[in-house]
C-alpha positions as CSV (number, residue, x, y, z in Angstrom):
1,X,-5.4,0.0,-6.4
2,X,-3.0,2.1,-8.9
3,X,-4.4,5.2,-7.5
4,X,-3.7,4.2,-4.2
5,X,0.0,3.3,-5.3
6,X,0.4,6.8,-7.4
7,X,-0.8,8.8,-4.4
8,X,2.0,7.4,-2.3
9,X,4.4,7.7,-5.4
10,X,3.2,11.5,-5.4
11,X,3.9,12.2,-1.6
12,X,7.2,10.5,-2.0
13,X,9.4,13.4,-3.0
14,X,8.0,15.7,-0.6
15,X,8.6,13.2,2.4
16,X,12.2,13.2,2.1
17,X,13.2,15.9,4.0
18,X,14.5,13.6,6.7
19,X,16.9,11.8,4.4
20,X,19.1,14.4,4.6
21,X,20.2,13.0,8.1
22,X,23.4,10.7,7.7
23,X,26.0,9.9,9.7
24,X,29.9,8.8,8.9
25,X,30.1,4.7,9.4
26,X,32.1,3.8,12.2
27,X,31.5,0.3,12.9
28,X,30.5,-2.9,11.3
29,X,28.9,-5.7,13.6
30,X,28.0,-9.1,12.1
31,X,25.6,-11.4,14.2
32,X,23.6,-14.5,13.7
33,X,20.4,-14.3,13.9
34,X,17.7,-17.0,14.7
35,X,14.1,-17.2,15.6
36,X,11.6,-19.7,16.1
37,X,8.3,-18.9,13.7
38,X,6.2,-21.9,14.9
39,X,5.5,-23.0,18.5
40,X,4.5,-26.4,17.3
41,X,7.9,-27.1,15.5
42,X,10.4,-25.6,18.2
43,X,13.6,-27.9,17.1
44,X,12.9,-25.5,13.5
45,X,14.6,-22.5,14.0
46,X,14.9,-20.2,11.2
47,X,18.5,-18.5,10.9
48,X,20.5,-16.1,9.1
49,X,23.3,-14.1,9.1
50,X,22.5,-9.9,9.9
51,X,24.8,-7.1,9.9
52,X,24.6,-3.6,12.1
53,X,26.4,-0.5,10.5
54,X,26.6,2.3,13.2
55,X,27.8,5.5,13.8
56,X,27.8,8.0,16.3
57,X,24.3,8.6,16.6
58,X,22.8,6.3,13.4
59,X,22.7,2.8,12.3
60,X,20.9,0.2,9.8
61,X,20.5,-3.6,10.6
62,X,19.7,-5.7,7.6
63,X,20.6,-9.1,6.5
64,X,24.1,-9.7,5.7
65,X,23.1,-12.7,3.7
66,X,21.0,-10.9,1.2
67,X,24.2,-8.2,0.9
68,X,26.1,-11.2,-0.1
69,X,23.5,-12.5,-3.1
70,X,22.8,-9.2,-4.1
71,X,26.7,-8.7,-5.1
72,X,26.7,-12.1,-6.8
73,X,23.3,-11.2,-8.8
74,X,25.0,-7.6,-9.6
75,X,28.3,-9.5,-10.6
76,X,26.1,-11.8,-12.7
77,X,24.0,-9.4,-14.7
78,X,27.1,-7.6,-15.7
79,X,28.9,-10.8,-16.6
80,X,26.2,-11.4,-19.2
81,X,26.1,-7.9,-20.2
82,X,29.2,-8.1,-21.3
83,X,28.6,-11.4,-23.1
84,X,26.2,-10.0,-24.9
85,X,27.8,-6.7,-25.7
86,X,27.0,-7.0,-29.2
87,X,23.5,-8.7,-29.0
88,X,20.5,-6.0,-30.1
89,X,18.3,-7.5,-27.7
90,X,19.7,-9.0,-24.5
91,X,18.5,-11.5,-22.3
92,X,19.4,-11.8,-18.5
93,X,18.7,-14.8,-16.5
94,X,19.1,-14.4,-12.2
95,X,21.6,-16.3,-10.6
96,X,19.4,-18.9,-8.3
97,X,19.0,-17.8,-4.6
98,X,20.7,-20.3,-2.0
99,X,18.3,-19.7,0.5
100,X,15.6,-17.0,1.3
101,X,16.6,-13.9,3.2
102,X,15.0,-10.8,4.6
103,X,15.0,-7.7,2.7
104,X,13.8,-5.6,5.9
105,X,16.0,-2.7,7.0
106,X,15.8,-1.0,9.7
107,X,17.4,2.6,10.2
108,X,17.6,4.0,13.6
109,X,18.6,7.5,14.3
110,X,18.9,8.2,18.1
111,X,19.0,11.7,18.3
112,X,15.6,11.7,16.5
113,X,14.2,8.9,18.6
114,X,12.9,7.4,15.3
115,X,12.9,3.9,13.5
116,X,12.4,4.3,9.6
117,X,11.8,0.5,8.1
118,X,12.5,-0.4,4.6
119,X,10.7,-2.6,2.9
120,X,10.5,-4.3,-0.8
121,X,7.3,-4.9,-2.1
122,X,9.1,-5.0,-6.1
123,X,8.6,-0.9,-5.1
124,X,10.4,0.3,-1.7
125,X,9.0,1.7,0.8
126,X,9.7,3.4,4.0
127,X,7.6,3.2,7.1
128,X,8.2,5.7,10.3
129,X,8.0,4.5,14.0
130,X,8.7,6.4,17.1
131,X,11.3,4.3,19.1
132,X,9.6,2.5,22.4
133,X,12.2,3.2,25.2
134,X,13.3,0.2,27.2
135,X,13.5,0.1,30.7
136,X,17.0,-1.7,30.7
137,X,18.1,-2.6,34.3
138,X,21.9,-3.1,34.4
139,X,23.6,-5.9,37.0
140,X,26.7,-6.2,38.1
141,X,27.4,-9.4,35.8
142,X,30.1,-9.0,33.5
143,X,31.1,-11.8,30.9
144,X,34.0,-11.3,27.6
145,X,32.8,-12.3,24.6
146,X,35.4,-12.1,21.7
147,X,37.8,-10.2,23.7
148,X,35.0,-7.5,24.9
149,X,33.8,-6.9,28.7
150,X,30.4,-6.9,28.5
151,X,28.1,-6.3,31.3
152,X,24.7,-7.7,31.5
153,X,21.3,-5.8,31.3
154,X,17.6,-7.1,31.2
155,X,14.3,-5.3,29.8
156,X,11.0,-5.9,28.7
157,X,9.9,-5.4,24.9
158,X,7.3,-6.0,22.5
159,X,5.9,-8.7,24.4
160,X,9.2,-10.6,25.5
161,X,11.8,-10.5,28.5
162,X,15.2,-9.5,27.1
163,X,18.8,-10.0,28.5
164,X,21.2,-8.2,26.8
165,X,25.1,-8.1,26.7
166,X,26.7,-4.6,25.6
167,X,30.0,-3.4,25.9
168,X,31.2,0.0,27.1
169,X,34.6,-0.5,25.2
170,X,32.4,0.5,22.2
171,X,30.1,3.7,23.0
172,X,26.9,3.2,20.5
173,X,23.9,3.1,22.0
174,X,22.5,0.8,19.1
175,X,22.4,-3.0,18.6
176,X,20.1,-5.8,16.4
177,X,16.9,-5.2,15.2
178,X,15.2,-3.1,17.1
179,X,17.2,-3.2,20.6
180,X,18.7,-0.1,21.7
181,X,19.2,2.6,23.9
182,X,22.2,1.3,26.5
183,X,25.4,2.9,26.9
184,X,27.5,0.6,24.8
185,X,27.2,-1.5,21.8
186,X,24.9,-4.6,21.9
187,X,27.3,-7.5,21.1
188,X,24.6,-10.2,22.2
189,X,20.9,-11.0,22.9
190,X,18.7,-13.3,23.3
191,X,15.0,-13.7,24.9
192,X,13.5,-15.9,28.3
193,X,12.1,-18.4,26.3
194,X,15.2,-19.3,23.7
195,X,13.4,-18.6,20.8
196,X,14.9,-15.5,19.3
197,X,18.3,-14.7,19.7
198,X,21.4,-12.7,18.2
199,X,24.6,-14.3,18.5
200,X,28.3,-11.8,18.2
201,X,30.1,-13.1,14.8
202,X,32.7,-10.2,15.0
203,X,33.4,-6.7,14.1
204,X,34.8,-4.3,11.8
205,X,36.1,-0.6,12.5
206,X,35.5,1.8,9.8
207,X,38.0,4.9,10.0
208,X,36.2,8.1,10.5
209,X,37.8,9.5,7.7
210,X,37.0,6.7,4.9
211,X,36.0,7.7,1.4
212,X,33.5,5.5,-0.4
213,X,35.1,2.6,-2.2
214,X,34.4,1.9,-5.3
215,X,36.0,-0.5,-7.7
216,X,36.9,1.6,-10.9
217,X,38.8,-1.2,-12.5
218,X,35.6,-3.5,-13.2
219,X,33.5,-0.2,-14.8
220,X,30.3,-1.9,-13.7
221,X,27.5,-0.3,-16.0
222,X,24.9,-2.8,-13.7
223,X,26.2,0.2,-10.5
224,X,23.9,-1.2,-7.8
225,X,21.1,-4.1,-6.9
226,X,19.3,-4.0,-3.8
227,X,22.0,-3.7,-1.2
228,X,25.2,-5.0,-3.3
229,X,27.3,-1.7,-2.1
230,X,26.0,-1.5,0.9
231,X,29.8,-2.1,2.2
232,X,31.1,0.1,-0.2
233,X,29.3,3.1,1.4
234,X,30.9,5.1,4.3
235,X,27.2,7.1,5.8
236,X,24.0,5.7,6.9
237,X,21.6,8.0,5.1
238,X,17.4,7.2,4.3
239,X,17.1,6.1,0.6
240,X,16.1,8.8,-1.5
241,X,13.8,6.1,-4.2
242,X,11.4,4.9,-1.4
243,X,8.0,5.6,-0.7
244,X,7.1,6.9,2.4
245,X,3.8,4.7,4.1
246,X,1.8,4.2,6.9
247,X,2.2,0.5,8.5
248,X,-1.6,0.7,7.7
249,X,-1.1,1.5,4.1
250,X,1.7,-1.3,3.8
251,X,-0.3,-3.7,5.0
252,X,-2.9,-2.3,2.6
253,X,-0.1,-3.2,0.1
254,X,0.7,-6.8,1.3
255,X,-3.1,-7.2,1.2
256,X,-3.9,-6.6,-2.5
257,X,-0.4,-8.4,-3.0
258,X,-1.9,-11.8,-1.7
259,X,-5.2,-11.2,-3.6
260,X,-4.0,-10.5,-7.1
261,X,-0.2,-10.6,-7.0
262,X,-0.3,-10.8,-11.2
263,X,-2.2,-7.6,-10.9
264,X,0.0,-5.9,-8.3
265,X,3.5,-6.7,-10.0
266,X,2.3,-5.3,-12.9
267,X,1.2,-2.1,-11.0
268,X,4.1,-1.7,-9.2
269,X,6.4,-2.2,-12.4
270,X,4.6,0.8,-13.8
271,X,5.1,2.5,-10.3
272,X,8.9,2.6,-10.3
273,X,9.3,3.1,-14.4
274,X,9.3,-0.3,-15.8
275,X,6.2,-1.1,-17.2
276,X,7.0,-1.6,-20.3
277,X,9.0,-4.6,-19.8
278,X,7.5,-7.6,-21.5
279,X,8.1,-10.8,-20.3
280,X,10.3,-13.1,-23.0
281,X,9.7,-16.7,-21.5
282,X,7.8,-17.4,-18.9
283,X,10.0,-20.4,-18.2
284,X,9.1,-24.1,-16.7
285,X,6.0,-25.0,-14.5
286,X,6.7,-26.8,-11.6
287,X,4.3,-28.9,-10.7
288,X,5.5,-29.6,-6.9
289,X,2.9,-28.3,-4.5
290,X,4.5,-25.6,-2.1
291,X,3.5,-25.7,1.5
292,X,2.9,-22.5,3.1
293,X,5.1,-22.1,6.6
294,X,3.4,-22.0,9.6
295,X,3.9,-18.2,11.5
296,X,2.3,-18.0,14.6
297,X,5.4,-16.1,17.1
298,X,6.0,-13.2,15.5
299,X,8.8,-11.5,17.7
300,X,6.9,-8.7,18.3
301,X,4.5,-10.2,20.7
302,X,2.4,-7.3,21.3
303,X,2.0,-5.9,17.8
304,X,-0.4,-6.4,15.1
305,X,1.9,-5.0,12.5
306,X,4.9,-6.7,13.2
307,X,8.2,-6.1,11.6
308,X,10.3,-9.0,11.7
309,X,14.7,-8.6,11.8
């Protein structure tokens, strides 16, 4: 298993060559997102709120609601750094999660034709996948939604019917999850059978010439967790500290995970420099039984290794 997870680590500099592809932000599109995981619950749907950041020819879709807890986690850790200034050994305690969310991202880069997905397994990785085109057939129904004409298009992917609302007014050719490749923003979607669907919350246009923000005044030593700047940032560029993998090799990964996931953290602590972390109290046992959620409609129908939005 480490061997496996060192040979990746090894390929991982030499991979990168594509990340030098980035692209100015130009738009910020919030949606909300919800899906039905299990066919024998329907009325559950599972829901959060995702954001597309786009420019002329690139874009990333990731959960807006994990942007949101990773600036309150990085707000919290340098709170108590700052507490604790003077303290030889400091101790850090997370600030509790208010609900799960998906740490899934998925970078598209059209001229390329290429989906890169990145994943968190405590290590990231990045995954490459040539994009599927869809056979979008455009009708002559047009409908506003928040002030945008939109016309109407329908296509078949990964195993469902689509219809698709996009909007000329706004000329990139990008949209939620994986759903691209019409001539106008995506604004909303939604499959035949109700059970996946991504609602328009509203937009925000980024001028061409932004610098990056940064907030000087708080001198935050804690600079970034997971995606807490993610707004602050004015190009979609690959990340330069994942691994590149094979969907096989992930679900390799996920694999060993489930099998020994003691065993794997530690591994994968070592894997991205902090293995010598020691654990200073292991904290409370609960003992309230979990029950594991029922999966079974993925919303990739027609793909073993499915990547969920």
């Amino acid at each position: 298993m480490k061997t496996f997870l060192f040979t990746l680590f090894a390929t991982a500099l030499s991979s990168f060559a594509f990340a030098q592809n980035q692209d100015k932000v130009l738009i910020r599109v919030k949606y909300a997102f919800s899906h039905v995981p299990d066919t024998t619950n329907r009325e559950n749907y599972y829901r959060e709120n995702m954001m597309l950041i786009a420019g002329k020819n690139a874009s990333v879709y990731l959960s807006y609601d994990k942007i949101q807890q990773d600036i309150e986690a990085r707000d919290a850790f340098e709170k108590q750094r700052r507490q604790q200034a003077n303290v030889e050994v400091p101790t850090f305690t997370s600030p509790p999660k208010k609900k799960p969310t998906n740490s899934m991202e998925i970078f598209y880069f059209a001229n390329q034709h290429k989906f890169f997905i990145k994943e968190q397994l405590v290590a990231f990785y990045l995954t490459e996948e040539k994009v599927e085109k869809i056979d979008w057939k455009i009708t002559a129904d047009i409908q506003v939604i928040e002030g945008l004409k939109c016309k109407k298009a329908t296509g078949y992917f990964r195993g469902r019917n689509w219809t698709a609302w996009f909007t000329e007014e706004l000329p990139f050719s990008t949209g939620p999850w994986k759903l691209v490749g019409l001539p106008g923003l995506i604004v909303d979607a939604y499959d035949e059978d109700s059970e996946v669907s991504f609602v328009f919350l509203g937009l925000e246009k980024i001028d061409e010439k932004a610098k990056p923000e940064r907030d000087i005044s708080s001198d935050y030593t804690i600079n970034k967790i997971g995606s807490s700047n993610v707004l602050l940032e004015t190009e979609i560029q690959l990340p330069s500290d994942a691994i590149k993998a094979t969907p096989q090799e992930i679900k390799k990964l996920k694999e060993t995970r489930d099998k020994d996931p003691k065993k794997f953290l530690k591994t994968q602590m070592e894997l991205i420099g902090l293995g010598g972390l020691k654990q200073i109290s292991p904290g409370k046992k609960m003992d309230i039984p979990t029950q594991i959620p029922v999966f079974n409609n993925p919303i990739e129908r027609s793909k073993t290794l499915s990547s969920n939005p």
